[in-house]
C-alpha positions as CSV (number, residue, x, y, z in Angstrom):
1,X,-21.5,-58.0,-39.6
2,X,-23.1,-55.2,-37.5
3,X,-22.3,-51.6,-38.0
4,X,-20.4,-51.8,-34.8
5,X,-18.1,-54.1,-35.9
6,X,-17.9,-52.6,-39.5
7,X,-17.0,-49.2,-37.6
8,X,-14.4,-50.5,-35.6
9,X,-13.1,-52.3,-38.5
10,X,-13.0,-49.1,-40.6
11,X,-11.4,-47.7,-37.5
12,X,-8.5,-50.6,-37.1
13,X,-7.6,-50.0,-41.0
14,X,-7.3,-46.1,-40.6
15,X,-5.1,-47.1,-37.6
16,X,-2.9,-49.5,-39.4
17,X,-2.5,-46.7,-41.8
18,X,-1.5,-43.6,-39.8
19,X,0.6,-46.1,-38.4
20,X,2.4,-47.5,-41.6
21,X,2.5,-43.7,-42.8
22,X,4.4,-42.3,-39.4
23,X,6.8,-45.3,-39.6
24,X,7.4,-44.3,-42.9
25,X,8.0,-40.3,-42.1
26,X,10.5,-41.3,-39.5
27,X,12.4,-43.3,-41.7
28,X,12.4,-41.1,-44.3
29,X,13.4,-38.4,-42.3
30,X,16.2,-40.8,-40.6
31,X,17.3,-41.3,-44.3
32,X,17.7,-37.1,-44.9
33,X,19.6,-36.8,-42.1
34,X,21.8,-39.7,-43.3
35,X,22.3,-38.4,-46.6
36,X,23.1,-35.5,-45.5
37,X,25.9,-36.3,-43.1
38,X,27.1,-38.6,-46.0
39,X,27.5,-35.6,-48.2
40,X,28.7,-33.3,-45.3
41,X,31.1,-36.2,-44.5
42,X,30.6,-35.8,-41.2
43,X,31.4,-38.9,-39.0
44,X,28.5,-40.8,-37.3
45,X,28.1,-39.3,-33.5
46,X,29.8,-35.9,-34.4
47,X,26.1,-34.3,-34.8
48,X,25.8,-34.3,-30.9
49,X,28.2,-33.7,-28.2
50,X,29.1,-35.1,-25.1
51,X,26.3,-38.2,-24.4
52,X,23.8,-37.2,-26.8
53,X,23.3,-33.5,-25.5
54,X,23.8,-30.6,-28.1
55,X,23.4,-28.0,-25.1
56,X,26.1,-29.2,-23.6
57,X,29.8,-27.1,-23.9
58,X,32.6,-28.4,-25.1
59,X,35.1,-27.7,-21.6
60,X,32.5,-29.8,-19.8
61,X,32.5,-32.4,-22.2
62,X,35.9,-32.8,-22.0
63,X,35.9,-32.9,-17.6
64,X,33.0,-35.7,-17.8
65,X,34.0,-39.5,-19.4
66,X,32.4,-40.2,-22.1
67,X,29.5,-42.3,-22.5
68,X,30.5,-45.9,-23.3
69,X,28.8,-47.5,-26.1
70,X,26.8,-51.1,-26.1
């Protein structure tokens, strides 16, 4: 194997890695915010408003329909 291709083996494996380790920090992070509306017992979609959008108020929310779900 050349250094070339040892290199851009080295490289795929550190890839694969920051990879695996940002998969992992979004589901971990997926998992705190889960816990914590378990323990807040907050009901799942309450944490947003009106079709996803925190900015948007309440009186508005209430003009538009709401956003159907799949």
């Amino acid at each position: 194997m050349t250094c070339k291709e040892q290199d851009i083996q080295e490289e795929n494996e550190l890839y694969k890695q920051r990879m695996a380790l940002r998969f992992l920090a979004i589901y971990l992070s997926m998992l705190q915010v889960l816990q914590a509306s378990t323990a807040l017992n907050v009901k799942p979609g309450a944490l947003t408003t009106h079709m996803g959008n925190p900015f948007m108020s309440q009186e508005t929310a209430q003009k538009e329909p709401p956003m159907r779900r799949l």
